[in-house]
C-alpha positions as CSV (number, residue, x, y, z in Angstrom):
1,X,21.3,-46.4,-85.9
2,X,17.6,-46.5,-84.6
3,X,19.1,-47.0,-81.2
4,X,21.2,-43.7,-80.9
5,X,18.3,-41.6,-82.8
6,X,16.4,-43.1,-79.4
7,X,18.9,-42.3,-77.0
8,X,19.8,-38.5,-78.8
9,X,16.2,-37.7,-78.5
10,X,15.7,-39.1,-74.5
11,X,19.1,-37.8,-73.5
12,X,18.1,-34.2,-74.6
13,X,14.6,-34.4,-72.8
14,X,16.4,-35.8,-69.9
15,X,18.9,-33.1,-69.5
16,X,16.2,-30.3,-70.4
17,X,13.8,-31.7,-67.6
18,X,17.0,-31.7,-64.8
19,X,18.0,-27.8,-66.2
20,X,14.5,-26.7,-65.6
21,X,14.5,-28.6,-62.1
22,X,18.1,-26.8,-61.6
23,X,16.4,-23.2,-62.5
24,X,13.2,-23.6,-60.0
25,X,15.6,-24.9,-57.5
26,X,13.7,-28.0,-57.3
27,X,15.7,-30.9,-55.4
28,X,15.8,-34.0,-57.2
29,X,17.4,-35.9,-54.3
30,X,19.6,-38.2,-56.4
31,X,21.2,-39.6,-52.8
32,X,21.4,-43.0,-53.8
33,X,21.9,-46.1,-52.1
34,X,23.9,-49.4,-52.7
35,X,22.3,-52.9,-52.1
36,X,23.5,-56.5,-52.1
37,X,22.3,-59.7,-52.1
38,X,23.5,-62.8,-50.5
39,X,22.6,-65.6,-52.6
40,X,21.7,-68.0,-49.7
41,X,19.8,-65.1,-48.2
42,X,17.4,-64.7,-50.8
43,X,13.6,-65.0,-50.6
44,X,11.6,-65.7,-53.4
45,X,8.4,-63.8,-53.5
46,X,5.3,-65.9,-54.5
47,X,3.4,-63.2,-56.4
48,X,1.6,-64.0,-60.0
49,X,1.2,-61.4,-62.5
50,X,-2.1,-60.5,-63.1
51,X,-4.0,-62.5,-65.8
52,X,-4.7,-58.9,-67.9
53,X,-0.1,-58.5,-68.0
54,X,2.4,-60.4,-69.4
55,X,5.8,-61.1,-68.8
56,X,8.2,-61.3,-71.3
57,X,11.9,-60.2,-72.6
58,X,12.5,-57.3,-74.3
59,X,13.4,-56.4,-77.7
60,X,14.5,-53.5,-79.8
61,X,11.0,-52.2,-80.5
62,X,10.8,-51.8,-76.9
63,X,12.9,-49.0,-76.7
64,X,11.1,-46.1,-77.4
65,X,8.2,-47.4,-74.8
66,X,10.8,-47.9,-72.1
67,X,12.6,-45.2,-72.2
68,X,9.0,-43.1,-72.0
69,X,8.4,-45.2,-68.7
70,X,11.7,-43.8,-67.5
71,X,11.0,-40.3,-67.9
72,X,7.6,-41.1,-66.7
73,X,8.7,-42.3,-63.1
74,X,11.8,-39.8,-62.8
75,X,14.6,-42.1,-62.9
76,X,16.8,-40.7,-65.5
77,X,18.1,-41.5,-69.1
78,X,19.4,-45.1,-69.7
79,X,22.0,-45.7,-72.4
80,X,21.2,-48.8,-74.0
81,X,23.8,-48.9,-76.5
82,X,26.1,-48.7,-73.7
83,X,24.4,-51.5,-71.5
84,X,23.7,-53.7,-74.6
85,X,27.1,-55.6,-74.2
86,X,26.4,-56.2,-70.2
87,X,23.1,-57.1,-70.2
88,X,23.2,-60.9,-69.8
89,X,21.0,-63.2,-72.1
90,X,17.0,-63.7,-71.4
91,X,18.1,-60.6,-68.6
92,X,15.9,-58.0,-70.0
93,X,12.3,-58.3,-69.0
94,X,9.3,-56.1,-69.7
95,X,5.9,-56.2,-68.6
96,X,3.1,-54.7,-71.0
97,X,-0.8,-54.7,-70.7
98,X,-1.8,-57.5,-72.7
99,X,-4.8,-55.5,-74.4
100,X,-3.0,-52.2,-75.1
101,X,0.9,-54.3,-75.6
102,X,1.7,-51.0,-73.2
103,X,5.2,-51.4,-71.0
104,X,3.8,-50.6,-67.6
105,X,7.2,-52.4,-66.0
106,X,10.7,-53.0,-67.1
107,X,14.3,-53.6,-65.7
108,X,17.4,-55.6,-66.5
109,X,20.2,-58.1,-64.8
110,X,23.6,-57.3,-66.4
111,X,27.1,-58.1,-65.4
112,X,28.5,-54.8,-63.5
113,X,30.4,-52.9,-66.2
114,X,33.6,-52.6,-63.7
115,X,33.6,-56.0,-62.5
116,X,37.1,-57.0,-63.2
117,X,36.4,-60.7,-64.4
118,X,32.7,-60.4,-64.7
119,X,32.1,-61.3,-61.6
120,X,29.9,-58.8,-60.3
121,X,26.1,-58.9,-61.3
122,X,23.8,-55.9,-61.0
123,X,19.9,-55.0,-61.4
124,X,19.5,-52.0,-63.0
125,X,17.5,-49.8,-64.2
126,X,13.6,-51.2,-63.1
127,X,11.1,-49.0,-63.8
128,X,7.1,-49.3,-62.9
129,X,4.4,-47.3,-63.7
130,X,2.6,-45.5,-60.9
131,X,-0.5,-46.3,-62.4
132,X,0.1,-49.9,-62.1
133,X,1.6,-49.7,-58.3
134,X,0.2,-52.1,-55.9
135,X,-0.2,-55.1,-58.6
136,X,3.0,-56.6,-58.1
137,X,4.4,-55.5,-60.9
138,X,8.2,-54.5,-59.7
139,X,8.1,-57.4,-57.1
140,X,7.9,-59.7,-60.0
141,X,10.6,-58.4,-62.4
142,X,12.8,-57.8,-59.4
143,X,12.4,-61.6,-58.5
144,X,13.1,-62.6,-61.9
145,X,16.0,-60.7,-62.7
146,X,17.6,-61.8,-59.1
147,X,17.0,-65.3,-60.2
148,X,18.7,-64.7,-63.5
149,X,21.5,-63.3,-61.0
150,X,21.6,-66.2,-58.7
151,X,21.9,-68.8,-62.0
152,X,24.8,-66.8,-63.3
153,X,26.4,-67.6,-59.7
154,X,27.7,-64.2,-59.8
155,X,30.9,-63.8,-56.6
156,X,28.8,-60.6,-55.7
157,X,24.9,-59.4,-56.2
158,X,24.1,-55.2,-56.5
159,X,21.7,-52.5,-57.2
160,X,21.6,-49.1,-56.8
161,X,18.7,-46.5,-55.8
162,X,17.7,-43.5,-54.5
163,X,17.2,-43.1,-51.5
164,X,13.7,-41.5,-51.2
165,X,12.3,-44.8,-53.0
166,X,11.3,-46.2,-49.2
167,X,9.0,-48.6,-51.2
168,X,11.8,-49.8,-53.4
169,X,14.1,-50.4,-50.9
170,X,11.6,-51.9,-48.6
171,X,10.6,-54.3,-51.6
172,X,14.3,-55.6,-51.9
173,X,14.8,-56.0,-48.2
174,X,11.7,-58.6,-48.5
175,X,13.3,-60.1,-50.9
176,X,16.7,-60.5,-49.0
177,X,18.8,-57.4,-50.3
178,X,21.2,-55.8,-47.7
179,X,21.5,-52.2,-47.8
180,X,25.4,-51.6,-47.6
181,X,26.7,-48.3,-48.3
182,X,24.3,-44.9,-47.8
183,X,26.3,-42.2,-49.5
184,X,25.9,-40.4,-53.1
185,X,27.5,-42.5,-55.0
């Protein structure tokens, strides 16, 4: 029950934040973009977390932290009671300021809810702090959950993102994601 109270409460903040963007005419560019990756084509980035972070999986007392990092970085509202089925085992990682037990980073590798089969795997939903940009931070969860990807052995690899996230998109390419498909989606 705790997990819909969550969701009620972010979905309504979500959808009042994109009326008042609609009503100052303020473009959210939503474009997003489609990547892949080609299991012998990835690259593992050698990148350690820094010693004041930690790395570890999420769990339901999470929640109300991650979905304040969503609204945070502009990324939308996450059903998690929808994604809980999908979400494939030790495949949600958070990463929270060791002092403060903040989540500054967060994302998840799930199987692609229309995968006929299950044989589609996706990244989804990786968040990062500004505040904590430049320490690695998304580079590290991304290569995790890929690696969860990779082990599941998955027939085909996928994310989406939006467009304007250069950075993001950039950071993937690094790690071996293709960009495939450039349209809303």
């Amino acid at each position: 029950m705790k997990i819909f109270i969550f969701e009620f409460f972010f979905r309504s903040i979500n959808f009042l934040k994109r009326k008042i963007f609609f009503y100052k005419k303020i473009n959210l560019n939503q474009d997003n973009i489609e990547l892949t990756l080609n299991t012998k084509n990835y690259k593992e980035l050698n990148l350690n977390l820094h010693k004041e972070y930690n790395l570890r999986y999420f769990s339901e007392k999470d929640l109300f932290q991650y979905h304040l990092l969503l609204l945070k970085v502009d990324i939308g509202f996450c059903p998690i009671s929808y994604w809980k089925s999908f979400i494939l085992p030790d495949g949600f990682l958070v990463v929270e300021k060791s002092a403060t037990k903040k989540i500054v980073g967060a994302g998840f590798a799930a199987i692609y809810p229309g995968s006929e089969y299950d044989e589609i795997g996706t990244l989804e939903w990786l968040a990062v702090d500004p505040k904590v940009f430049g320490l690695g931070i998304g580079p590290i969860i991304a290569s995790h959950l890929s690696k969860r990807l990779i082990k599941k052995n998955f027939k085909k690899i996928r994310l989406n993102t939006q467009r304007y996230r250069k950075n993001v998109i950039s950071m993937y390419k690094k790690m071996g994601w293709k960009v495939v498909e450039e349209n809303n989606l």
